[in-house]
C-alpha positions as CSV (number, residue, x, y, z in Angstrom):
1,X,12.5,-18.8,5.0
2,X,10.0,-18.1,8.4
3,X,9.1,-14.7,9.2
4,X,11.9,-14.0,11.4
5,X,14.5,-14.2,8.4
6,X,12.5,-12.6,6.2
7,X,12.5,-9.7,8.4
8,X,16.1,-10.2,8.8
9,X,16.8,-10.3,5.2
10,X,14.5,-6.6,4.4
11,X,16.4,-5.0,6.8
12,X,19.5,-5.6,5.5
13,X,18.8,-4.7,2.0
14,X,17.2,-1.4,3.4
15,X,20.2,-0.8,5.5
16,X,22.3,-1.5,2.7
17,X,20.3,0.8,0.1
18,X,21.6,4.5,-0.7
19,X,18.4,5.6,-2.8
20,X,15.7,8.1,-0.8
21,X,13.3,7.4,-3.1
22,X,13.5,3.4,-2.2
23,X,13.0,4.5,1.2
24,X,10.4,6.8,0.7
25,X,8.1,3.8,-1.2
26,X,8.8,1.5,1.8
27,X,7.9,3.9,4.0
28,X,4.8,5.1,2.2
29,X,3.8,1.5,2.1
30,X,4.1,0.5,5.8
31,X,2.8,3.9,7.2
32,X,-0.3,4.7,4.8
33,X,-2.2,6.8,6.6
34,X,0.6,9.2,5.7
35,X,-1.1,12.2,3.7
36,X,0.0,11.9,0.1
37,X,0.9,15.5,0.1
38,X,3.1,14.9,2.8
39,X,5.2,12.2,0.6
40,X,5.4,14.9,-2.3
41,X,8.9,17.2,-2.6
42,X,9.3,21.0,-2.6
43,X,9.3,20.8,-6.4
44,X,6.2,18.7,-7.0
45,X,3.8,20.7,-4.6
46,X,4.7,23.8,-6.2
47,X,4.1,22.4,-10.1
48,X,0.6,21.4,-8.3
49,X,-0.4,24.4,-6.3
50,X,1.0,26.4,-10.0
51,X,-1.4,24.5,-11.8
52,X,-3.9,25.4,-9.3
53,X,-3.5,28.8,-9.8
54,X,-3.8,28.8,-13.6
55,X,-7.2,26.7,-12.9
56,X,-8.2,29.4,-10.9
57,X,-7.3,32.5,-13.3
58,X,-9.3,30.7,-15.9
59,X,-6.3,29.6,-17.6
60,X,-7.3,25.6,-17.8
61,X,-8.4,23.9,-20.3
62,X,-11.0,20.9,-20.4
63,X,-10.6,17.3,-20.6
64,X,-12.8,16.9,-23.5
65,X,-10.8,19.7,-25.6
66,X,-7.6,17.6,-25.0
67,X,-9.0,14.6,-25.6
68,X,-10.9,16.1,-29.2
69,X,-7.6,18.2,-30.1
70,X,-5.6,15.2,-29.9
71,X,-7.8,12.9,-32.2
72,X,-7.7,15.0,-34.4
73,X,-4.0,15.6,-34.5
74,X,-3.6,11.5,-33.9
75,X,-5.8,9.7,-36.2
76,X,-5.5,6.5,-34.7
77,X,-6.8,7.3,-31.2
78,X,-10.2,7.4,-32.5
């Protein structure tokens, strides 16, 4: 297959394809100087800016307590 078909061939599978997300990688992968942020939904930025919030109000807790609490709590991580 030369380059011409191949080209043929992705544009009908991405004409023929019903999933945004599909889209959304293919796009992401040809444009990627698109800001991540950008490729993130309504629901996602506002878990993340959330989370940023609690971070700031103190509410966060470090790496290394998550990391201890959990081997302690999974034996086998250790």
């Amino acid at each position: 297959m030369n380059i011409s078909e191949a080209k043929k061939e992705l544009v009908k599978l991405i004409l023929a394809t019903e999933e945004e997300a599909v889209l959304d990688q293919i796009r992401d992968f040809l444009q990627p100087e698109r800001d991540w942020w950008d490729r993130l939904d309504a629901r996602e930025k506002l878990a993340i800016e959330d989370g940023v919030r609690q971070l700031d109000a103190g509410l966060g807790v470090p790496h290394e307590s998550v990391v201890r609490s959990l081997k302690e709590k999974y034996m086998f991580l250790k």
